[in-house]
N, C-alpha and C positions, 0 to 999 in steps of 0.2 A: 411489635416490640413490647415488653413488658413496661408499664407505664412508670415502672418504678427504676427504671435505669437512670442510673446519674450522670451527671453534664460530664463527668470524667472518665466513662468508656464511650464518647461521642466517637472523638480520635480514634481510639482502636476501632470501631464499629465500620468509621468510613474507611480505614485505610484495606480491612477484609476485601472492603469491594476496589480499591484503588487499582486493581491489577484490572479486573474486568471494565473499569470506565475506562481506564487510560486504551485499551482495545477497542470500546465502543466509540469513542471519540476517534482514535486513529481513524478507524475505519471511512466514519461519515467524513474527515476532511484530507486524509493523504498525508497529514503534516504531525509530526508528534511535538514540535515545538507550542502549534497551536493546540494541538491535544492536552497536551500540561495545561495551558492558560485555562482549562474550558474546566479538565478535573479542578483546579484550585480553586476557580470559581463557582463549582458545584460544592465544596468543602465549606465555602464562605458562608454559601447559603443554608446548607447543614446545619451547622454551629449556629448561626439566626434564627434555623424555625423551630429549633429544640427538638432536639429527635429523640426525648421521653417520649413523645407522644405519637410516632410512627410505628406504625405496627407491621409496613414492609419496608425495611430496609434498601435491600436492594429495588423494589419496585420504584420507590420514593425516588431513589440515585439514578436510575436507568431513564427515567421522565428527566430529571433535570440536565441532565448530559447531552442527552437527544437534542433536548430544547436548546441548549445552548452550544450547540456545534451545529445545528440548523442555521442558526441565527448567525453565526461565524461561516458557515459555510455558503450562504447567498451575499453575505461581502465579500467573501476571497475569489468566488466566482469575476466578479469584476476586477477586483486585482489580479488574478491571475488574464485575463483577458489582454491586461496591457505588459504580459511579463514580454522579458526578449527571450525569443526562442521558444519552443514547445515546455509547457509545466509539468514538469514530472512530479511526483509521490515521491515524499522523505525517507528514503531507505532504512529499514528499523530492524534489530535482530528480534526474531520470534520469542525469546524466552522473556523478551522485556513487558509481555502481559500475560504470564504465567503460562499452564500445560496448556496448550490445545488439543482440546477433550474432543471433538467431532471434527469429522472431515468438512461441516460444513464451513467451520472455524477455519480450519487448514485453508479453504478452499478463499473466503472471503478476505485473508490475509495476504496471500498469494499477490507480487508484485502485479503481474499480470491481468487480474481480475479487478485491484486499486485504477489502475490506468485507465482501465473500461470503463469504470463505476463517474469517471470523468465525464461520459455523457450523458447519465442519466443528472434530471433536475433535485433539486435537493430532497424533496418530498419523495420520489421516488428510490433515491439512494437509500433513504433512513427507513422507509420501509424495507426494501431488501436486504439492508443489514439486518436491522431486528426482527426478521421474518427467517431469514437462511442462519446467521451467525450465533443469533440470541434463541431463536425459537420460540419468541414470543405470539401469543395467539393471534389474531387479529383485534378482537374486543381491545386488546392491553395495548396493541399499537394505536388505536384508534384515541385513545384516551392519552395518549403522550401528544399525539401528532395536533388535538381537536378536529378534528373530522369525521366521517363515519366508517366504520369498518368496511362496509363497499367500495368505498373508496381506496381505503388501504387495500384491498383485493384487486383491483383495479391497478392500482402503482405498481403492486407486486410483479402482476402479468405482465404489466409493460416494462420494465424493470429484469424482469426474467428475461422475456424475451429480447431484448436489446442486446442483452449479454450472453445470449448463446452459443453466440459461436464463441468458438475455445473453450468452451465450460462443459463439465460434464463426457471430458473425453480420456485417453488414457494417460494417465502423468509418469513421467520416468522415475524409475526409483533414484535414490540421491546418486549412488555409485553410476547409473547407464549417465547420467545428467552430469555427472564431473567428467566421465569418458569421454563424452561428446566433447563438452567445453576443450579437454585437453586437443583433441582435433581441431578443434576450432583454431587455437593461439600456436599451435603446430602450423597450420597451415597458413595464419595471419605472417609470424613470422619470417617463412618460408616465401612470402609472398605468390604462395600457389593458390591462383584464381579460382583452376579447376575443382580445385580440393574445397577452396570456401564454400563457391557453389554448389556443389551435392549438399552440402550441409545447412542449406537455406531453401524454406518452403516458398513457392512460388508467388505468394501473399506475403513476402519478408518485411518488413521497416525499422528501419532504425533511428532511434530516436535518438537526442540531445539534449540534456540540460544545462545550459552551461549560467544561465540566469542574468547574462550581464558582467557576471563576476570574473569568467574567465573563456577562450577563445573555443566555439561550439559549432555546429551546423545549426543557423536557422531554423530549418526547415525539415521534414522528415525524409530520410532516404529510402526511398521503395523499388520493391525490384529483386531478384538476387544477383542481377549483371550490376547492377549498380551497389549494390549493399556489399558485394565481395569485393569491388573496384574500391570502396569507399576506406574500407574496413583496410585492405593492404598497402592504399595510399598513406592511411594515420601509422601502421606497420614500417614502412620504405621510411617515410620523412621522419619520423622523429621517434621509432624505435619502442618497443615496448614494456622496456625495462624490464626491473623483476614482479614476475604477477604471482597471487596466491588466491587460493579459492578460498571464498570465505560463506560464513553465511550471512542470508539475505532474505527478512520477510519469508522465512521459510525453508529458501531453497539454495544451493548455491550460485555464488556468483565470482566475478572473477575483479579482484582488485588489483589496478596498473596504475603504472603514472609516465600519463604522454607528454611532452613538453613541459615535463618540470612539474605538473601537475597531478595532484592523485585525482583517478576517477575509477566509477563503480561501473561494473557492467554487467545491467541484470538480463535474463534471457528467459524468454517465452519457448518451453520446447514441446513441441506435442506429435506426435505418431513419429519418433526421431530426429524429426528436424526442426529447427530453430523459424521460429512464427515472427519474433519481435527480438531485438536488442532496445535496450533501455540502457542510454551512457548519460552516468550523473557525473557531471562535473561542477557542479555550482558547490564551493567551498563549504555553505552556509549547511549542505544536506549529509554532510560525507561525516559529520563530528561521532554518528552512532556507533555504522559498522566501517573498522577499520579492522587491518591484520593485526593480532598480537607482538604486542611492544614494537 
């Protein structure tokens, strides 16, 4: 940065990058409420160290964000540890951190891929975000993380490898991915098992988040005798109102309200068939993507 910039294009300067942190943030914690806190407190720090005297920009923001969504991300780990029910990822619409310019962006955003990114340890998550997402060399991860670049090479593989399956296979264009769903809530309401069933991979789960807040499954449903019984049972009892595809992290998804309840339900689909269901029902995650008006 030119040394000669004034304390009054700070503001403009950070907010150029505010689309890309609020991304990098999301990514490393699943939460965009925590993501806000972590950008505004990269801004705080901005405006303190005088950023006359930075000469990268975005390098400068990309290290402090990392650092502190690492640092929020190994408390939330234990928080989430004691959540009720399985912890899902804040459903967020794509365009809330600008164009996604590479597939690998696409790819890192992708509901599906956030869930995963759940067992990797934090060090490893933050490498493979800023390794796939960012594109950043290793040298430059190595210098956010403090550690050695071997290392980052190291997190990466394991890190890659953990997340391979589903990754890297063929993704439905939006229109085959809203046809399906439409089968899917055809068949839900229908209360046709048969029908469910085809349309579930043999490795199906369905998950639940309901947080405590409101009435959820525990536990994950796996199976597709069980995930299509599951699915028609919440259909039968209490009906599935009116749904609307919306988007979601990317992709579509299909917003209902069961018992009175709005809930999101994002779908994992790959070589046609449905891998994973993701129902959010915890109040707290639902505030982003909602249907229009």
């Amino acid at each position: 940065m030119d040394p000669t910039t004034g304390a009054a294009e700070e503001p403009a300067i950070f907010e150029r990058h505010r689309p890309l942190l609020l991304g990098l943030a999301y990514r490393l914690l699943g939460s965009m409420w925590d993501a806000e806190d972590v950008v505004q407190e990269a801004y705080l720090r901005w405006t303190r160290t005088g950023a006359a005297g930075i000469r990268d920009p975005r390098a400068f923001l990309v290290t402090i964000v990392s650092r502190l969504a690492l640092d929020q991300l190994r408390s939330a780990r234990v928080t989430r540890e004691a959540y009720t029910g399985p912890w899902l990822p804040e459903p967020v619409p794509a365009g809330a951190f600008g164009p996604l310019e590479t597939a690998e962006m696409t790819d890192t955003l992708a509901y599906a891929t956030l869930h995963m990114m759940e067992r990797l340890s934090p060090p490893e998550r933050a490498v493979f975000v800023l390794r796939e997402a960012f594109e950043l060399p290793y040298e430059q991860i190595a210098g956010v993380l403090g550690v050695p670049a071997a290392t980052c090479r190291q997190h990466h593989h394991r890190a890659a490898a953990r997340l391979a399956e589903g990754r890297d296979r063929f993704r439905p264009a939006a229109a085959d991915h809203t046809e399906l769903l439409g089968r899917f809530l055809d068949a839900a309401r229908g209360g046709d098992l048969g029908a469910l069933t085809e349309l579930l991979a043999d490795d199906v789960v369905a998950w639940n988040d309901g947080g405590g807040r409101t009435r959820a499954a525990l536990y994950p449903v796996e199976g597709p005798a069980r995930v299509a019984a599951f699915i028609a049972g919440l259909a039968s009892r209490y009906g599935l109102g009116a749904t609307e595809i919306v988007e979601a992290n990317g992709g579509p998804a299909v917003w209902t309200r069961i018992d009175g309840h709005g809930q999101l339900a994002v779908f994992d689909i790959r070589d046609g068939l449905i891998h994973a269901i993701y129902g959010v029902l915890n109040p707290d995650k639902l505030s982003r993507v909602r249907p229009p008006g």
